[in-house]
Backbone as CSV, one residue per row, in Angstrom:
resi,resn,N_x,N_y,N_z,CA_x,CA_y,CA_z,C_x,C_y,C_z
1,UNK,115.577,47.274,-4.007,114.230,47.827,-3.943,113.504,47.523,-5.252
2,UNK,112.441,47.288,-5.420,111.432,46.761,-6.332,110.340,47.672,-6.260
3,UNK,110.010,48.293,-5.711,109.024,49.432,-5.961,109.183,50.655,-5.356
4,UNK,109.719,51.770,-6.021,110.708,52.754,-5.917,109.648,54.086,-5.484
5,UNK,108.162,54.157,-6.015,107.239,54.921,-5.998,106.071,54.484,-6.086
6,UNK,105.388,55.398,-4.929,103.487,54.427,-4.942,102.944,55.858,-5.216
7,UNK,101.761,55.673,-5.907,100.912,56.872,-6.340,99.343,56.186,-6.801
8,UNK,98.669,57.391,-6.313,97.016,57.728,-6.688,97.371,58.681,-7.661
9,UNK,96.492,58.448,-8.897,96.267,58.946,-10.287,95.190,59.012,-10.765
10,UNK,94.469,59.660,-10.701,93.169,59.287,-11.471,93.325,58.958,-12.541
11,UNK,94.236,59.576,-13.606,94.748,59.123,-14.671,95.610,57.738,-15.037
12,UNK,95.916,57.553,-13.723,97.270,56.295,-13.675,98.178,56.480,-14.456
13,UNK,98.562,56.195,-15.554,99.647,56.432,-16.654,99.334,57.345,-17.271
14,UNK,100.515,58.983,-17.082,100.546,59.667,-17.946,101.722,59.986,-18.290
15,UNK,102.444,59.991,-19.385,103.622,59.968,-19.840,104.294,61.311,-19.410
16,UNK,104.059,62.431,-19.385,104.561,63.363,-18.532,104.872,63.230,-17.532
17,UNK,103.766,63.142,-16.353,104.013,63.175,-15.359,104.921,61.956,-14.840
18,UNK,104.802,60.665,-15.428,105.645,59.931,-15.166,107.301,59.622,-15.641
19,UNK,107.129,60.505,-16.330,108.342,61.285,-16.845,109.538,61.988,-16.234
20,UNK,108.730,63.022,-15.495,108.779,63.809,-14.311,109.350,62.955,-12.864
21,UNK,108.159,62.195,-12.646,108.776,61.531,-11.308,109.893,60.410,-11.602
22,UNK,110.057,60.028,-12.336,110.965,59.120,-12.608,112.400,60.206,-12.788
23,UNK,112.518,61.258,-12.727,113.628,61.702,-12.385,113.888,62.219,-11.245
24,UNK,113.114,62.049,-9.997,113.170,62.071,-8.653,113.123,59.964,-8.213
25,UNK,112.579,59.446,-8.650,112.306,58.336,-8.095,112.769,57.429,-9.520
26,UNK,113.684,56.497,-9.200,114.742,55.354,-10.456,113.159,54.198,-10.783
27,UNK,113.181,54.142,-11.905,112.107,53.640,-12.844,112.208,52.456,-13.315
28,UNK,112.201,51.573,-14.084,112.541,50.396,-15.084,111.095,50.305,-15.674
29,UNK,109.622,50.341,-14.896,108.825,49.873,-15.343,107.442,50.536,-14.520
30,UNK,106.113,50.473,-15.225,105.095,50.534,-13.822,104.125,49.581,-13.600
31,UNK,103.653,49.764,-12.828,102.315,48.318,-12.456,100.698,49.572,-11.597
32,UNK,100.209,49.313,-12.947,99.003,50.207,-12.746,98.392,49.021,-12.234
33,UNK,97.010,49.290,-10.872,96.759,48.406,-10.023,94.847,49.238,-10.241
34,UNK,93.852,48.124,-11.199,92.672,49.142,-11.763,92.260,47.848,-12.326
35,UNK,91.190,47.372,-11.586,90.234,46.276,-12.140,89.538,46.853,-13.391
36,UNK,88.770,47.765,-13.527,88.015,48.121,-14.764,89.529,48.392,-15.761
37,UNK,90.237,48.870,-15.663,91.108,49.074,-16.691,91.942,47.644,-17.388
38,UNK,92.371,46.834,-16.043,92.920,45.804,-16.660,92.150,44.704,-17.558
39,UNK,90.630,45.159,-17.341,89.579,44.598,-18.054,89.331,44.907,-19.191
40,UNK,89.753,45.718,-19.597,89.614,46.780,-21.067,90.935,46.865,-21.816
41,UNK,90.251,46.044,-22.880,91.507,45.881,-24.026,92.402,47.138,-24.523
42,UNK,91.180,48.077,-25.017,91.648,49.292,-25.290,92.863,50.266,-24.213
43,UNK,91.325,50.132,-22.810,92.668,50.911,-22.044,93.396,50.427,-21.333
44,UNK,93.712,49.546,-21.517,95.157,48.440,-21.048,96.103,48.933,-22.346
45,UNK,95.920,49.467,-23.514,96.735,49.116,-24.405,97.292,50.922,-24.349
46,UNK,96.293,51.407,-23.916,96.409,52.920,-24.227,97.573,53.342,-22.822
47,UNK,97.897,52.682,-21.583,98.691,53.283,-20.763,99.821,52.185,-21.299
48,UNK,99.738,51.477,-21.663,101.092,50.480,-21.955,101.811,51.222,-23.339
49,UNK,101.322,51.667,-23.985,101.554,53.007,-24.846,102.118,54.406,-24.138
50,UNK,101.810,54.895,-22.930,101.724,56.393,-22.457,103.298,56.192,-21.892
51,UNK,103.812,55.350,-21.602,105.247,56.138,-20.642,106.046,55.974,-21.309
52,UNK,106.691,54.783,-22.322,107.549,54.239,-23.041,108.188,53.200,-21.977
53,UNK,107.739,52.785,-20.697,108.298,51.918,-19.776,107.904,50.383,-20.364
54,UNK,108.372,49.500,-19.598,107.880,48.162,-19.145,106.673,48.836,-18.232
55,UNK,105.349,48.160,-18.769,103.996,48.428,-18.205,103.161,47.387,-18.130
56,UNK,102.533,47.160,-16.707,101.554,45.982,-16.523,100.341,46.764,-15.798
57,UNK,99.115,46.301,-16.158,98.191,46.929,-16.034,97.275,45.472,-15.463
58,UNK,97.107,45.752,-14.447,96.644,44.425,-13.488,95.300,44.801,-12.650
59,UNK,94.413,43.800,-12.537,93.575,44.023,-11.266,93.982,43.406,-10.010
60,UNK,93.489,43.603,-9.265,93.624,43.874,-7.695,94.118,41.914,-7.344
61,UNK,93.467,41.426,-7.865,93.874,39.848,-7.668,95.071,39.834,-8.151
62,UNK,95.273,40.238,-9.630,96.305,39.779,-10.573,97.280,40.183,-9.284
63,UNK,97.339,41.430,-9.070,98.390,42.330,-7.954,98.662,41.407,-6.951
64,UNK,97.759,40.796,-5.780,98.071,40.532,-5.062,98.859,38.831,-5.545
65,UNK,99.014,38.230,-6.484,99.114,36.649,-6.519,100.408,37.245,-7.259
66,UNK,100.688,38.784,-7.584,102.377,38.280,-8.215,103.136,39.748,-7.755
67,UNK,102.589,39.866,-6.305,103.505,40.729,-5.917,104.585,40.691,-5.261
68,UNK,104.522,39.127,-4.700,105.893,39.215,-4.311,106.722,39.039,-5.867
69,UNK,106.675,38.421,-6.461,107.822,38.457,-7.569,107.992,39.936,-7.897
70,UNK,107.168,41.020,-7.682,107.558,42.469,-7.936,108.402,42.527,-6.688
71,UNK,108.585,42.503,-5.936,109.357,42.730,-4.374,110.361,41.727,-4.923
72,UNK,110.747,40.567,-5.618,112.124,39.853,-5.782,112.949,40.497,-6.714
73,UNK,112.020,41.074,-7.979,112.757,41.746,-9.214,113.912,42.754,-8.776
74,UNK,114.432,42.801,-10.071,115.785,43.764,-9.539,115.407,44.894,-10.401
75,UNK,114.333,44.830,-10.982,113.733,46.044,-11.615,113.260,47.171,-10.316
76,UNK,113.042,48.239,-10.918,112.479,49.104,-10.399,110.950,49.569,-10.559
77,UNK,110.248,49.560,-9.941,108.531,49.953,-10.570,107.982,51.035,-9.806
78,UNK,107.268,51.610,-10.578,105.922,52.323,-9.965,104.897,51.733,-9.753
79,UNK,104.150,51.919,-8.770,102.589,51.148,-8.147,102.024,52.051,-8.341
80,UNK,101.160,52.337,-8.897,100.019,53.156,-9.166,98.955,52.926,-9.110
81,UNK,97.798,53.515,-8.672,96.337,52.686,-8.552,95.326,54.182,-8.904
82,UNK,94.134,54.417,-9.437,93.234,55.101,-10.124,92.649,55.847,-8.523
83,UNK,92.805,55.095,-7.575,91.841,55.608,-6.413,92.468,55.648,-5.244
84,UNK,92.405,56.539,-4.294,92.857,56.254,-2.749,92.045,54.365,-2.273
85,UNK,90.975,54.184,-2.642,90.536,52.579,-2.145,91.144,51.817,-2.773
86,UNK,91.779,51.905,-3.632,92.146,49.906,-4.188,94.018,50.263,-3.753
87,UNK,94.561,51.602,-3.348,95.711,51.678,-2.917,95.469,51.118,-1.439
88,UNK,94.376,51.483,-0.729,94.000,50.967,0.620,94.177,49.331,0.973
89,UNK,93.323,48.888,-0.380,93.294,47.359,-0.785,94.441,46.439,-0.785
90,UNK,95.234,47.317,-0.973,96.704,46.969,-1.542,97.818,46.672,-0.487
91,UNK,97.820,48.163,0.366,98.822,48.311,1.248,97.927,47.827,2.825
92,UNK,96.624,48.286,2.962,96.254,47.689,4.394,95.283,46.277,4.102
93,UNK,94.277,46.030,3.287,94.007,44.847,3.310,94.338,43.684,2.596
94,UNK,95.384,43.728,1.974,96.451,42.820,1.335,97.794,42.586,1.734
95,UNK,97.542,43.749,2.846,99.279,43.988,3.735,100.244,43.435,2.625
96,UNK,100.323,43.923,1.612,101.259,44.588,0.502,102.452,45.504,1.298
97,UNK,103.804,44.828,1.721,104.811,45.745,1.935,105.918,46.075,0.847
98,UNK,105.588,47.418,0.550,106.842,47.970,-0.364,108.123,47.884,-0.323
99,UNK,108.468,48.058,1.314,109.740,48.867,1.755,109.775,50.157,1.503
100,UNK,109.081,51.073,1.119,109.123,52.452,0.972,107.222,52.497,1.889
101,UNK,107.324,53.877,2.619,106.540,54.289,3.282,105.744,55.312,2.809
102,UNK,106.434,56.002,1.585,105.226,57.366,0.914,104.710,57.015,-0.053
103,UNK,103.263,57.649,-0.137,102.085,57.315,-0.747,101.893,58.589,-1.429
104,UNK,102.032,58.522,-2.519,101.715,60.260,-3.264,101.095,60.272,-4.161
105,UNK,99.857,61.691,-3.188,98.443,61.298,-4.168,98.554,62.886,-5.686
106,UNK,97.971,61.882,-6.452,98.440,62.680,-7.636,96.584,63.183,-7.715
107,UNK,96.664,63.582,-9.035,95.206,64.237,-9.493,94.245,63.425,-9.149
108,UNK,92.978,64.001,-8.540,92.064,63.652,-8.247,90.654,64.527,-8.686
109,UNK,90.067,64.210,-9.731,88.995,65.133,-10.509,88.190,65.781,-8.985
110,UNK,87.621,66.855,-9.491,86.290,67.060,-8.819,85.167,66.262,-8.864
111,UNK,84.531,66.009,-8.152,83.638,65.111,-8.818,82.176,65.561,-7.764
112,UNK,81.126,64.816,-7.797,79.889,65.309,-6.767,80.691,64.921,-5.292
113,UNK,80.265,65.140,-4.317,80.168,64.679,-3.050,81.398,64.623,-2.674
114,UNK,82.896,65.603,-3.497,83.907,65.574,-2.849,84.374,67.175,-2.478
115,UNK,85.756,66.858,-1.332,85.675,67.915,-1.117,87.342,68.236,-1.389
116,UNK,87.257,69.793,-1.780,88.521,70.009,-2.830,89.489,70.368,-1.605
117,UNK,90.935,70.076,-1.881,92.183,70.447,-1.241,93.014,71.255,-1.871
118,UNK,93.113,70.549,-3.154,93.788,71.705,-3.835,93.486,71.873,-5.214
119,UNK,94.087,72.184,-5.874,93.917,72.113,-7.699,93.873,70.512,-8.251
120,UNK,93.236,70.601,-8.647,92.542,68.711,-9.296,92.851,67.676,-8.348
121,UNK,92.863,68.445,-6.515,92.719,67.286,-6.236,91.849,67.426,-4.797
122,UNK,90.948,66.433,-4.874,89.498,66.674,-4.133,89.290,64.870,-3.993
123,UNK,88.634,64.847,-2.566,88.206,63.111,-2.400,86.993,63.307,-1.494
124,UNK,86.775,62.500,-1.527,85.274,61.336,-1.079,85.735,61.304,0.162
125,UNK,84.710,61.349,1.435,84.510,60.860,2.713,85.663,59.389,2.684
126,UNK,84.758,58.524,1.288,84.639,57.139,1.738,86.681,57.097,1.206
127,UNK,86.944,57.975,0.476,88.863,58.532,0.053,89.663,58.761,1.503
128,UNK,88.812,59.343,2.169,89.727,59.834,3.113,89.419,58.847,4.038
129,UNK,88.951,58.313,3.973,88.571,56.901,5.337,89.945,55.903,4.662
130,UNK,90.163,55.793,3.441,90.592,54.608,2.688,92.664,55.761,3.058
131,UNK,92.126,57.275,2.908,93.868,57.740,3.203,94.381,57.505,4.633
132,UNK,93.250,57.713,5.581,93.221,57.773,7.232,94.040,56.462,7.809
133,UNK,93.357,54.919,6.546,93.763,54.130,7.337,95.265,53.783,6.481
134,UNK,95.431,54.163,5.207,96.918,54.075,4.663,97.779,54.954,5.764
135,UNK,97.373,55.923,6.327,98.262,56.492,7.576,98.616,55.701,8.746
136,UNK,97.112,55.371,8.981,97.702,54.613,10.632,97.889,53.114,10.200
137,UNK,98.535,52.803,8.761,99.397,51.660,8.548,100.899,51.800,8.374
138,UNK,100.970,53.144,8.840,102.322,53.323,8.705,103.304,54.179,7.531
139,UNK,102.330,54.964,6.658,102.826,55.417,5.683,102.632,56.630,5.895
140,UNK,103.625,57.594,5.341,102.935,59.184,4.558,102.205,59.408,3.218
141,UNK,101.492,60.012,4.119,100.361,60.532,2.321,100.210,62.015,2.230
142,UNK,101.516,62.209,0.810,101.061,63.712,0.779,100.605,63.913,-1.174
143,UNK,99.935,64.957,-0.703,99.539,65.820,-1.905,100.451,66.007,-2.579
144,UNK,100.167,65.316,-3.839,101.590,66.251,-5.282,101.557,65.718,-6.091
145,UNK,100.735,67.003,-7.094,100.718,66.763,-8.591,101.890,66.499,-9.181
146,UNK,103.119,67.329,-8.955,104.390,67.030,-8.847,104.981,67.171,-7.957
147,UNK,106.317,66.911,-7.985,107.169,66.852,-6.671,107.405,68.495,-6.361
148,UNK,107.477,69.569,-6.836,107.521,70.417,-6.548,106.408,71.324,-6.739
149,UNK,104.915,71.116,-6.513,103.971,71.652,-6.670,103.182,70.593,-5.413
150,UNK,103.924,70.404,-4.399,102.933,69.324,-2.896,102.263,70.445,-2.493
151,UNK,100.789,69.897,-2.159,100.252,71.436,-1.338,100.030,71.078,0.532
152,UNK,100.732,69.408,0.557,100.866,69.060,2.158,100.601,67.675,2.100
153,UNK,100.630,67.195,3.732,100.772,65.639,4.112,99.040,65.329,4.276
154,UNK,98.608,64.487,4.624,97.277,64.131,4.677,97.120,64.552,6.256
155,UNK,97.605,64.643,7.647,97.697,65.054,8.194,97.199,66.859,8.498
156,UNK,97.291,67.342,7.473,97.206,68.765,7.344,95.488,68.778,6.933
157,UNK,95.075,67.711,6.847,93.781,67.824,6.086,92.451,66.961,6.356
158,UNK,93.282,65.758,7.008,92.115,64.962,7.826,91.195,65.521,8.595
159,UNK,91.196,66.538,9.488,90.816,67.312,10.092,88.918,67.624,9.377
160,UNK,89.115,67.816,8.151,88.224,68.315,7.206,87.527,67.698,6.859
161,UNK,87.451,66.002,7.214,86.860,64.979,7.114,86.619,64.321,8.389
162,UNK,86.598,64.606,9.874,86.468,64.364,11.039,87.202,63.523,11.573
163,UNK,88.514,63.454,11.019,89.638,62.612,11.894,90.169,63.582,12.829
164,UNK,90.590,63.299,13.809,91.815,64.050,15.087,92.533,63.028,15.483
């Protein structure tokens, strides 16, 4: 296996929390997946700093032209992406296969025009269109800041955004 854990972060790399999951889910390295970030010297340098891992901080092209060599490695990685859409990008319109099926959405600010689920984590219409279709590609998407603080599956919540 080559990519051991997929996650939404608004933060993407935070050394705690990735801290944390890496003792539920085996680590070697992560691959933050964030066009504006991999564009920025600074904050490319500032998450390659935050975990103490092997860290690549890529945009959405870079991702798709060297992901299979992430799927050959005998490393272990985290996929991480800043947004429910460029994880969408990834897994349904790049048909990006992991081999792992859960999608776990981490903090998501408040922001205007979203609507809250739980504690720091709240999305966009245009979020839950982008979680709806990471579902009916075959994955689970649940809520969790951490692994033992999930407040549910996306299923429990689509509802609230006019899916049935």
């Amino acid at each position: 296996m080559a990519v051991s854990f997929i996650r939404v972060d608004d933060r993407m790399i935070h050394g705690q929390t990735c801290t944390r999951w890496a003792l539920e889910y085996p680590c070697d390295g992560l691959i933050a997946v964030n066009n504006a970030a991999a564009g920025n010297s600074v904050l490319k340098a500032a998450y390659k700093s935050a975990s103490g891992k092997k860290t690549f901080v890529w945009t959405l092209d870079e991702f798709k032209e060297k992901c299979q060599k992430v799927l050959d490695s005998k490393d272990n990685y985290f996929l991480i992406t800043k947004n429910p859409l460029d994880m969408e990008k990834i897994l349904v319109e790049q048909g990006f296969k992991p081999g792992i099926n859960e999608v776990i959405i981490g903090p998501c600010n408040d922001r205007p025009g979203t609507t809250k689920l739980g504690n720091n984590q709240s999305i966009t219409q245009e979020e839950a269109q982008a979680l709806e279709n990471i579902m009916n590609a075959g994955y689970s998407v649940e809520f969790a800041l951490l692994k033992d603080e999930a407040i549910g599956n996306w299923k429990k919540f689509r509802g609230q955004f006019g899916f049935n």
